[in-house]
C-alpha positions as CSV (number, residue, x, y, z in Angstrom):
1,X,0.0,0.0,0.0
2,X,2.8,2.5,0.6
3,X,4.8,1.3,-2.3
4,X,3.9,4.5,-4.2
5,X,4.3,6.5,-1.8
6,X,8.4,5.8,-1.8
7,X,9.2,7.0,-5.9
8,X,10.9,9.7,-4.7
9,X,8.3,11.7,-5.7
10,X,9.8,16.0,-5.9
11,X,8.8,19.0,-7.2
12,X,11.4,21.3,-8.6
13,X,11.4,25.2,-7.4
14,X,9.9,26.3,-10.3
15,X,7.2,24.3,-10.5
16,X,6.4,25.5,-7.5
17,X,6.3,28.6,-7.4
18,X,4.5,28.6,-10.3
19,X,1.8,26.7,-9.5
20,X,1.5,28.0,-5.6
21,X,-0.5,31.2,-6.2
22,X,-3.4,30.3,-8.0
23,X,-3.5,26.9,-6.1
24,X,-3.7,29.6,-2.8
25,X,-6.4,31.9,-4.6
26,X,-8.4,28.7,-5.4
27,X,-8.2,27.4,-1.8
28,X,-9.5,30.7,-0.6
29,X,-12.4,30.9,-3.0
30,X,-13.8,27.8,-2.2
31,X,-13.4,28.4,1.7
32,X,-15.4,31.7,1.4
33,X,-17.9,29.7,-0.3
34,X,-18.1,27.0,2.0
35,X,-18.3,29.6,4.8
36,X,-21.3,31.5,3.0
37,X,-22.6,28.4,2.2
38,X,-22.7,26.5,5.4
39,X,-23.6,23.6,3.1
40,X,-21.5,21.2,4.8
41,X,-18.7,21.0,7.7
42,X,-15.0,20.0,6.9
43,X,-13.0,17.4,8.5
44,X,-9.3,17.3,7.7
45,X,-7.3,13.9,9.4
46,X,-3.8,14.6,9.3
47,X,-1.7,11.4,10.2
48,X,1.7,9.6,9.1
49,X,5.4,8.4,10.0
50,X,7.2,10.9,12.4
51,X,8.8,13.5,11.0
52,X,7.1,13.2,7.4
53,X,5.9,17.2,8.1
54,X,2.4,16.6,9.6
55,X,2.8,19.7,11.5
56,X,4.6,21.3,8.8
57,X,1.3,20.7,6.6
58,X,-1.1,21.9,9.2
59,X,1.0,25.3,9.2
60,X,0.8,25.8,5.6
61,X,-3.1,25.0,4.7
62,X,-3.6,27.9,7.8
63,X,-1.3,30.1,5.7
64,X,-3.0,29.1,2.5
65,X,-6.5,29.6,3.5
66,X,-8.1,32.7,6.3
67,X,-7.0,31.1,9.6
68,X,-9.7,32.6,11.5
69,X,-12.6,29.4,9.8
70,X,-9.9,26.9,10.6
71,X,-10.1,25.2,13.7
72,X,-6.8,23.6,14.6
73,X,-6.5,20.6,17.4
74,X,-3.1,19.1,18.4
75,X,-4.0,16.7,20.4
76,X,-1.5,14.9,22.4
77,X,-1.5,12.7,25.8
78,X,-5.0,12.8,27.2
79,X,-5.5,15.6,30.1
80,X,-7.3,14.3,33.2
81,X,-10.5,15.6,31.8
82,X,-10.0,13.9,29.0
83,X,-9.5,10.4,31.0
84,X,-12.6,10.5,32.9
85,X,-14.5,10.6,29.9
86,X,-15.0,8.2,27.1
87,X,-12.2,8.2,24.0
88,X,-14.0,9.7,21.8
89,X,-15.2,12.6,23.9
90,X,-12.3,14.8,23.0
91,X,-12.9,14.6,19.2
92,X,-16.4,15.1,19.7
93,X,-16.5,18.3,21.2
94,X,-13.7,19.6,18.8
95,X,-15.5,18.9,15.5
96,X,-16.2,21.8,13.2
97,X,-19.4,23.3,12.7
98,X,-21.2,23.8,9.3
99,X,-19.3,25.9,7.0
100,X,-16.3,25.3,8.6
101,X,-13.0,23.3,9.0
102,X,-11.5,21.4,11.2
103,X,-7.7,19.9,10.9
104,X,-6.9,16.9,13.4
105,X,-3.0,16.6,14.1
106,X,-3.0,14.2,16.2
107,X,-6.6,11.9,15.4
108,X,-8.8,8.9,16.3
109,X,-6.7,6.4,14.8
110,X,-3.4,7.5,16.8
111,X,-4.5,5.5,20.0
112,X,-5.5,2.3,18.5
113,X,-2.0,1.8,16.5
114,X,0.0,3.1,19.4
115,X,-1.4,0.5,21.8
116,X,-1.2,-2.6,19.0
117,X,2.7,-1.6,18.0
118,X,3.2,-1.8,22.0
119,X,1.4,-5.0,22.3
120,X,-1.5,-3.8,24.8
121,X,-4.0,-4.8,22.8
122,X,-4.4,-8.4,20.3
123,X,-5.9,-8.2,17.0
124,X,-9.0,-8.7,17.9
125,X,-9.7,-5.7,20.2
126,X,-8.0,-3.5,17.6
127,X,-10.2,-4.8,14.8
128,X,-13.0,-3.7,17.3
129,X,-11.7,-0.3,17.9
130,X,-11.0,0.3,13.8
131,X,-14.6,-0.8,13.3
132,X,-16.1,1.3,16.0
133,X,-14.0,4.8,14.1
134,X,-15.6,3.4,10.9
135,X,-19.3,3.7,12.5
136,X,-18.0,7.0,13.5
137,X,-16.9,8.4,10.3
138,X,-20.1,6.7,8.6
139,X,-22.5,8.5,10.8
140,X,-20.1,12.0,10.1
141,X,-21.1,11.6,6.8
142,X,-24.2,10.5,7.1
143,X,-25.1,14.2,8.6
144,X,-22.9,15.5,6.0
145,X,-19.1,15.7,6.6
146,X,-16.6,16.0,4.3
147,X,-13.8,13.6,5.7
148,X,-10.3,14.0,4.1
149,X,-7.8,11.9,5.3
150,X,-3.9,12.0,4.8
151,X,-1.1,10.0,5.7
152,X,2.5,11.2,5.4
153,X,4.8,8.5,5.0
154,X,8.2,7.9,4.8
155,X,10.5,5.0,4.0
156,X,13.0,3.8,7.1
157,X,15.6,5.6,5.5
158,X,13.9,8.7,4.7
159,X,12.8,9.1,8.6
160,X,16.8,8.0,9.7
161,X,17.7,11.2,7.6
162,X,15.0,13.5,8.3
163,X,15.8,12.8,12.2
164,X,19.0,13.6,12.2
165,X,18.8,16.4,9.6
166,X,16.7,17.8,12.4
167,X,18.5,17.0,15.6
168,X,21.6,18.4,13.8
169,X,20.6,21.8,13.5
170,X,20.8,23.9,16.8
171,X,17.2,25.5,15.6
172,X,15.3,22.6,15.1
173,X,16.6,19.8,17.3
174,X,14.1,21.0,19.5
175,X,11.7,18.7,17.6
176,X,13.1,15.5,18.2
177,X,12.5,13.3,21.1
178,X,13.5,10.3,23.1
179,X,9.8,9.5,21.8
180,X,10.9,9.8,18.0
181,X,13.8,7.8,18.7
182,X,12.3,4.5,20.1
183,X,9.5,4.4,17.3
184,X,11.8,4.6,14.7
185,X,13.5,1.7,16.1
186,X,10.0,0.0,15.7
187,X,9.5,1.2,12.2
188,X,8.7,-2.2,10.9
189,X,6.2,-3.3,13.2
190,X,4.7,0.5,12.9
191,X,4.5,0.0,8.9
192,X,2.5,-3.3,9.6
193,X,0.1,-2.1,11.5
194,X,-0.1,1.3,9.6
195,X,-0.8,-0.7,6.6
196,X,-3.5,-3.1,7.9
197,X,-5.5,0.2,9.5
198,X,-5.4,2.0,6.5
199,X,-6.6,-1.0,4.6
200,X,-9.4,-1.4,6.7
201,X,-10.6,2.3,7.2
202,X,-10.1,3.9,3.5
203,X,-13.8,3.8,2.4
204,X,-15.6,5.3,-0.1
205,X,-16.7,7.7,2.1
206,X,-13.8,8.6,3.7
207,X,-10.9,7.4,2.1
208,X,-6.9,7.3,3.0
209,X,-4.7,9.3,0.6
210,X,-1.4,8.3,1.1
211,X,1.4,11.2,0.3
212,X,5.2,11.0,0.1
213,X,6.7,13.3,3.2
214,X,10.4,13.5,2.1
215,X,10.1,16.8,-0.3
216,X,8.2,19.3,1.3
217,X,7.2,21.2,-2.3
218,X,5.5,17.6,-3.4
219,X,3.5,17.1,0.4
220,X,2.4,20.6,0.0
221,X,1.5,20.8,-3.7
222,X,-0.4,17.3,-3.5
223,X,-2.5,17.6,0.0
224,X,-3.4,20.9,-1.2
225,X,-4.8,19.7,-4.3
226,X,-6.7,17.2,-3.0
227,X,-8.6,19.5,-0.4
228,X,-9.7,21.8,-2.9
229,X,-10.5,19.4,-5.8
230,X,-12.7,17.6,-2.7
231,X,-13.9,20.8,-1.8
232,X,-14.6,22.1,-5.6
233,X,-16.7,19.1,-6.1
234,X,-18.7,18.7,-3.0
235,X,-19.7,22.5,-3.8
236,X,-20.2,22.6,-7.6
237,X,-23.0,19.2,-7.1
238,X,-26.3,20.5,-6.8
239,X,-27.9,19.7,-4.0
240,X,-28.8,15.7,-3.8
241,X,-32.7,15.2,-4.2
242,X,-34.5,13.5,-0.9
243,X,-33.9,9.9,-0.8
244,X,-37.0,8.2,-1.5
245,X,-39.0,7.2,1.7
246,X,-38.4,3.4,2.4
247,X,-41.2,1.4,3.5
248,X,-41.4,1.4,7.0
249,X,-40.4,-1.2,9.6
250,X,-43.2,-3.7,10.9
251,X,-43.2,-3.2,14.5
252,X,-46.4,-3.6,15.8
253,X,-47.1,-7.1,17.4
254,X,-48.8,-9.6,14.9
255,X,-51.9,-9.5,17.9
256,X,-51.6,-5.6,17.6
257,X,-50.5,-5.1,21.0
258,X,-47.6,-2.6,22.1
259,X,-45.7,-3.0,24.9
260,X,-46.9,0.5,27.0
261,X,-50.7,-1.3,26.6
262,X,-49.4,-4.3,28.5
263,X,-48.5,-2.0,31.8
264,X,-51.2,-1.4,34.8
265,X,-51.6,1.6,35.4
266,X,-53.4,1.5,38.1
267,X,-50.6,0.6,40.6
268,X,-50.3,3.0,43.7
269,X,-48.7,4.0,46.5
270,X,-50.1,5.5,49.5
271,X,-48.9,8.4,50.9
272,X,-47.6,6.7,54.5
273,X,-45.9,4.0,52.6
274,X,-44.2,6.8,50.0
275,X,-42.9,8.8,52.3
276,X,-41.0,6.2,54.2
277,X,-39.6,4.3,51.0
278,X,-38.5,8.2,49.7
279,X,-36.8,8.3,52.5
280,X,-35.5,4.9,52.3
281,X,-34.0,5.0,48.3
282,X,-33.5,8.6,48.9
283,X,-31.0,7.6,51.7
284,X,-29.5,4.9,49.7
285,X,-28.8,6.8,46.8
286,X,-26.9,9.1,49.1
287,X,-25.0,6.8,50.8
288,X,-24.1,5.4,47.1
289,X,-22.7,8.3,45.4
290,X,-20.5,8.9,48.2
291,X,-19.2,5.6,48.1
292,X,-15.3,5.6,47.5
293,X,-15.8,3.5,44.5
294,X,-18.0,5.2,42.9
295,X,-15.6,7.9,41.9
296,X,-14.3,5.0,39.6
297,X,-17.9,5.6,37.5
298,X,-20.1,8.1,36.5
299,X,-23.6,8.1,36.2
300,X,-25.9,8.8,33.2
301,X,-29.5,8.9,33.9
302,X,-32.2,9.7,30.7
303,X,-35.6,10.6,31.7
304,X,-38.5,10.2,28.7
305,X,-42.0,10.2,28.8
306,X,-45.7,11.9,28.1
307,X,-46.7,15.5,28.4
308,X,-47.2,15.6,31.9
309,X,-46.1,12.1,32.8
310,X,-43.8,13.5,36.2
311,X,-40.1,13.7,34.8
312,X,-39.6,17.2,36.5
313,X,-41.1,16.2,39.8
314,X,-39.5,12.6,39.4
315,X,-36.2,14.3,38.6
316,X,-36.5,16.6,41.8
317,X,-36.9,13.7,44.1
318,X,-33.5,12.4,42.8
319,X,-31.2,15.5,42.8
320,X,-32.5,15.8,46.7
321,X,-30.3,13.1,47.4
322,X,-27.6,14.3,46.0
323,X,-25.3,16.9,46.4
324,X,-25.4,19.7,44.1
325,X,-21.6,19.4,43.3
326,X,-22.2,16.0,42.3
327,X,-24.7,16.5,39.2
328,X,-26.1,18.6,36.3
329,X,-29.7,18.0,35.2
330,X,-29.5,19.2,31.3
331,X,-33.2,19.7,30.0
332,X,-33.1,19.1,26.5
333,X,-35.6,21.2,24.1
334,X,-35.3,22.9,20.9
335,X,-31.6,22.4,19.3
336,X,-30.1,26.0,19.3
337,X,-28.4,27.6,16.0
338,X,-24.9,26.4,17.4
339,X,-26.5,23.0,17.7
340,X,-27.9,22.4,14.0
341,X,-24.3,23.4,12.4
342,X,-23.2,19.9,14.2
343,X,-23.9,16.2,14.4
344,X,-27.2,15.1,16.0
345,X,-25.2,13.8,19.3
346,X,-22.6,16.6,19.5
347,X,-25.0,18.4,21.7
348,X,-25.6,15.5,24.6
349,X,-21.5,14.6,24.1
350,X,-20.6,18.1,25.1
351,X,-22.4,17.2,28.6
352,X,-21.6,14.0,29.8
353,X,-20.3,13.8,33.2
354,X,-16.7,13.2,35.0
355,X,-16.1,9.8,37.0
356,X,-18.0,10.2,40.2
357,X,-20.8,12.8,39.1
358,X,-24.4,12.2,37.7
359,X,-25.9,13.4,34.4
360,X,-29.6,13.6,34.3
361,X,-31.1,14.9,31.0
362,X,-35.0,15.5,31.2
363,X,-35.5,14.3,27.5
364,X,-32.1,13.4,25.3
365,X,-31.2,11.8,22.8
366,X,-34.0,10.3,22.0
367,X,-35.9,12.8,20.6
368,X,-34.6,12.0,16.7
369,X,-36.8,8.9,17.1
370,X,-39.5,10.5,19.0
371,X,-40.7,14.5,18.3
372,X,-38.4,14.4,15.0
373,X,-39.8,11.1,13.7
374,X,-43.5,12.3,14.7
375,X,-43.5,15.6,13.6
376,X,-41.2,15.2,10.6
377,X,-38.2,17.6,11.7
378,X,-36.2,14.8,10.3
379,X,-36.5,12.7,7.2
380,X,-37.0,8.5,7.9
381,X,-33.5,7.7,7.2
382,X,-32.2,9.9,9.8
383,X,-34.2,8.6,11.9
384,X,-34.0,4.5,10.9
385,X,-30.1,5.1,11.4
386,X,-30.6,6.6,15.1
387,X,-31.4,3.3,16.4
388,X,-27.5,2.4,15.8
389,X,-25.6,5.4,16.5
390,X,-27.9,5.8,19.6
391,X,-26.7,2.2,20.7
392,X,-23.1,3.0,19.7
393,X,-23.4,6.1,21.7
394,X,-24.1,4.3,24.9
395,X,-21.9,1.3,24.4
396,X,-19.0,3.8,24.5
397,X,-20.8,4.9,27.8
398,X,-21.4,1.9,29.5
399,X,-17.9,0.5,27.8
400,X,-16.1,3.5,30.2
401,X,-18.0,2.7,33.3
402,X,-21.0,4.8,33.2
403,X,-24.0,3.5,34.4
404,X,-27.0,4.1,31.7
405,X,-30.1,4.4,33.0
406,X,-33.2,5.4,31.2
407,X,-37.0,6.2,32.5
408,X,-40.2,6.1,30.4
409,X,-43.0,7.7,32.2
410,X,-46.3,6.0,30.7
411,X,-49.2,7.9,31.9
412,X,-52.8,7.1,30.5
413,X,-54.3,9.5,28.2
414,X,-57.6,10.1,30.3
415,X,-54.6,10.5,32.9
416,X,-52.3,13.1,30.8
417,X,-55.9,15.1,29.9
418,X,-56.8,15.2,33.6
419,X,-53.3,16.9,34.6
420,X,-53.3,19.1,31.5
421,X,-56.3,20.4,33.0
422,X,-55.1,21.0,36.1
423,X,-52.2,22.9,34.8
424,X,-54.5,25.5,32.9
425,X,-56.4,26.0,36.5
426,X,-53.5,26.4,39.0
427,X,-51.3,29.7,38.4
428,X,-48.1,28.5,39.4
429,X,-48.1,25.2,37.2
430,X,-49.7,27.3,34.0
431,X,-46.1,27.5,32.5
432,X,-46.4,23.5,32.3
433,X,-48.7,23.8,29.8
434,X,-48.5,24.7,26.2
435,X,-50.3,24.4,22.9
436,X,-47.6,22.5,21.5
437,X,-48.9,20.1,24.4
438,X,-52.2,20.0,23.3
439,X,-51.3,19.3,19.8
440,X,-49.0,16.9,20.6
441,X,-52.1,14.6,22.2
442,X,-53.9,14.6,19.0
443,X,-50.6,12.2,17.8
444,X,-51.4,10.0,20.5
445,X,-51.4,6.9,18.7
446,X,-48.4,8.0,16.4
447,X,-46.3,8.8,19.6
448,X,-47.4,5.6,21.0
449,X,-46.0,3.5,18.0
450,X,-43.0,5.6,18.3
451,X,-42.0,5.2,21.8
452,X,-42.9,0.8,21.3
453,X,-40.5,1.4,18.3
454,X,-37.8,2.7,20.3
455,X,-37.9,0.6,23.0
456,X,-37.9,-2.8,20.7
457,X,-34.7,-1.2,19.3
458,X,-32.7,0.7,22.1
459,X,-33.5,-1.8,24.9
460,X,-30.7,-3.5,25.3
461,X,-28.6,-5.8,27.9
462,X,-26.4,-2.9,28.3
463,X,-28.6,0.2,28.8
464,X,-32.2,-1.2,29.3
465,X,-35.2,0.6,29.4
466,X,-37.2,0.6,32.6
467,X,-40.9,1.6,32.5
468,X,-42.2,3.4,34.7
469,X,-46.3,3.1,35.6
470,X,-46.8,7.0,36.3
471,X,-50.7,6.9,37.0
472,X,-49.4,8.1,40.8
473,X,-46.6,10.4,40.8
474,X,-45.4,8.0,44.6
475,X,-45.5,4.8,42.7
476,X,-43.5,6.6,39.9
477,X,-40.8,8.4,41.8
478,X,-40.4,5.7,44.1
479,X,-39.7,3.3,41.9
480,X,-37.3,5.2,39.8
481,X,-35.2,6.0,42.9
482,X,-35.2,2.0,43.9
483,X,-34.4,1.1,40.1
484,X,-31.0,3.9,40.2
485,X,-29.9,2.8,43.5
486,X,-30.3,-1.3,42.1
487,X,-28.1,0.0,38.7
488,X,-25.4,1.6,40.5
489,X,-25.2,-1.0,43.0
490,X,-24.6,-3.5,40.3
491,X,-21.8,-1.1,38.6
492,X,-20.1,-0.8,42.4
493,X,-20.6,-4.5,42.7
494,X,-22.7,-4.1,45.9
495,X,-26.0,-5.5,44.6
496,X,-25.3,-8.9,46.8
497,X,-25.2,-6.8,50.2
């Protein structure tokens, strides 16, 4: 695979600075029109042997294009932010909004071929890992990224010279390391494992171009190329015509029975018995979250339901256990301006919590396959592919010890009218109640079909629904507080006590 990438490809002076000026005038105008455009964000990978120029590369497409739409991330070791988090955390938040674009030195393949050369992890788990970036970059352009990615590469000999080329003069030995050193001396087992990843990540979507590093002029000239002949021809298409609708999935049972009409309702709790189990799970959770161990996890907790089904009030009774240093409850409406420019999941990344804290969004996530799918802010196949990338999404959780657990409040309809009502008649609850509430009940049975949907798919072994009979708002909140304490138990490995 790198065989072409070692002709000794060069570029004479001339040519260069011939062709260098209109090649810079080109980039620019298709930046400005990206920016006006806002058609599409841009993800530049730039990745290769050490030495080959990656940073060299960065410097020059910022001097090329207008620096200011160019967001730039070195990334390096992993701050302690960084660790409590999942992997992917760090790339998330950095990602480039519409219009603009985004250069990686330093990207989501680094950490997978690091750990293989150094034999901490088999095959096996990196095949995983290469498979899970592929998901990744397939759901990036699935919401419309342009992924370019380059690898700089040099032959063994090449990178001997360029090393000491560099440590030998006083200005730039700066930029070789003890680091630099011991992976050259593993330059073969580095050009094995370079070559299988790039093999098994160049898709059509995203593919690997693979660029001689020794001659400076020919990197420059040919990455530079290749962005705006990329960028030339994702602007120039007219706009891609809606996908057809595909039929849609059978879900309902063949007896025509969903699994909210299966739940009784009509369970209670009286008020003596609720207030001594609230005090009880209440306690619990308490005592849990100040457990030493649980500074080793974090907790994600999603809370769904109908209008009026109790999340706020649910919700409350679980942040009084807790200290307010310890969580963040994000309420999830509307996506802002900021938000649209990025993937779906960007906004609900940018708030998951550090080891030992809580998370509670009142509605998340899973409003693509809910409100979007209902009221048609999203077309079907952006909603068909949710059910994945929402299960990759919290296997990454779960997969960095957070403890995923999500609520559905099912509430009767003769229920939701009765507190809707009740709303409209008591001043301080009157902000509870909208028209977009009472429009939403006339989608009863739509909603309904969605929510079984959702369920069927996103239930899983991992991050299981639990549904919550919320008829009585004690029966609800009790049992909500006794299912969080019974998952973290089970993360901290207390659940025998």
């Amino acid at each position: 695979m790198f065989e072409s990438a070692e002709l000794g490809h060069k570029i004479g002076k001339a040519v260069y600075k011939r062709e260098v000026p209109a090649l810079r005038e080109a980039l620019l105008d298709a930046q400005i029109d990206l920016l006006q455009s806002k058609r599409f964000p841009v993800v530049i990978l730039i990745a290769g042997v050490d030495c080959a120029g990656k940073g060299e590369t960065v410097n020059l497409l910022n001097e090329w294009m207008d620096p200011r739409h160019i967001l730039t991330h070195a990334l390096r070791d992993l701050t302690d932010e960084e660790l409590e988090r999942p992997p992917m955390w760090r790339y998330w938040r950095d990602l480039p909004p519409q219009g603009k674009i985004g250069i990686f030195l330093g990207t989501w393949y680094s950490s997978p071929l690091l750990e293989h050369v150094y034999g901490r992890i088999k095959n096996a788990e990196l095949d995983q890992r290469l498979d899970r970036i592929l998901r990744f970059e397939k759901m990036l352009c699935d919401e419309g990224a342009l992924i370019l990615k380059f690898w700089l590469h040099l032959s063994s000999d090449q990178q001997k010279k360029r090393l000491k080329s560099l440590e030998k003069d006083p200005d730039t030995r700066w930029r070789v390391t003890d680091t630099d050193w011991k992976h050259f001396k593993l330059y073969d087992r580095f050009h094995r494992v370079s070559e299988r990843m790039l093999r098994a990540t160049s898709t059509a979507q995203a593919p690997w171009l693979i660029v001689e590093g020794s001659d400076p002029r020919y990197r420059y000239l040919t990455i530079g190329k290749a962005v705006l002949q990329s960028l030339r021809q994702r602007l120039d298409a007219p706009e891609a015509p809606a996908a057809p609708e595909p039929f849609p999935p059978v879900t309902t049972a063949i007896d025509g029975v969903r699994i909210l009409q299966t739940l009784d309702l009509s369970r209670k709790l009286k008020k003596a018995p609720y207030d001594a189990d609230l005090a009880k799970w209440q306690g619990k959770l308490n005592l849990l979250s100040r457990d030493p161990a649980f500074r080793k996890i974090s907790v994600v907790a999603v809370f769904e339901g109908s209008d009026a089904a109790g999340k706020g009030g649910a919700i409350r009774r679980v942040t009084q256990a807790l200290d307010a240093r310890s969580y963040r409850v994000t309420p999830v409406a509307s996506p802002s301006e900021e938000e649209r420019e990025q993937p779906y999941l960007w906004r609900f990344w940018r708030h998951l919590p550090r080891r030992g804290r809580f998370a509670i969004f009142d509605r998340s996530w899973y409003g693509r396959v809910l409100v979007e799918r209902v009221e048609g802010f999203c077309s079907h196949a952006d909603w068909i592919r949710a059910y994945g990338e929402i299960n990759d999404f919290e296997e990454q959780l779960v997969r960095h010890d957070t403890v995923v657990v999500k609520f559905w409040l099912a509430i009767s309809k003769e229920e939701q009218l009765k507190r809707f009502q009740e709303r409209e008649k008591i001043g301080f609850k009157r902000f509870k109640i909208t028209d977009e509430d009472w429009r939403n009940r006339d989608k009863w049975d739509d909603y309904e079909l969605a929510v079984c949907d959702m369920i069927d798919r996103t239930s899983t072994e991992i991050a299981p629904w639990t549904l919550v009979e919320a008829n009585d708002k004690n029966y609800a909140r009790v049992k909500i507080l006794k299912t969080l304490c019974g998952q973290i138990e089970t993360a901290l490995g207390k659940d025998k006590r």
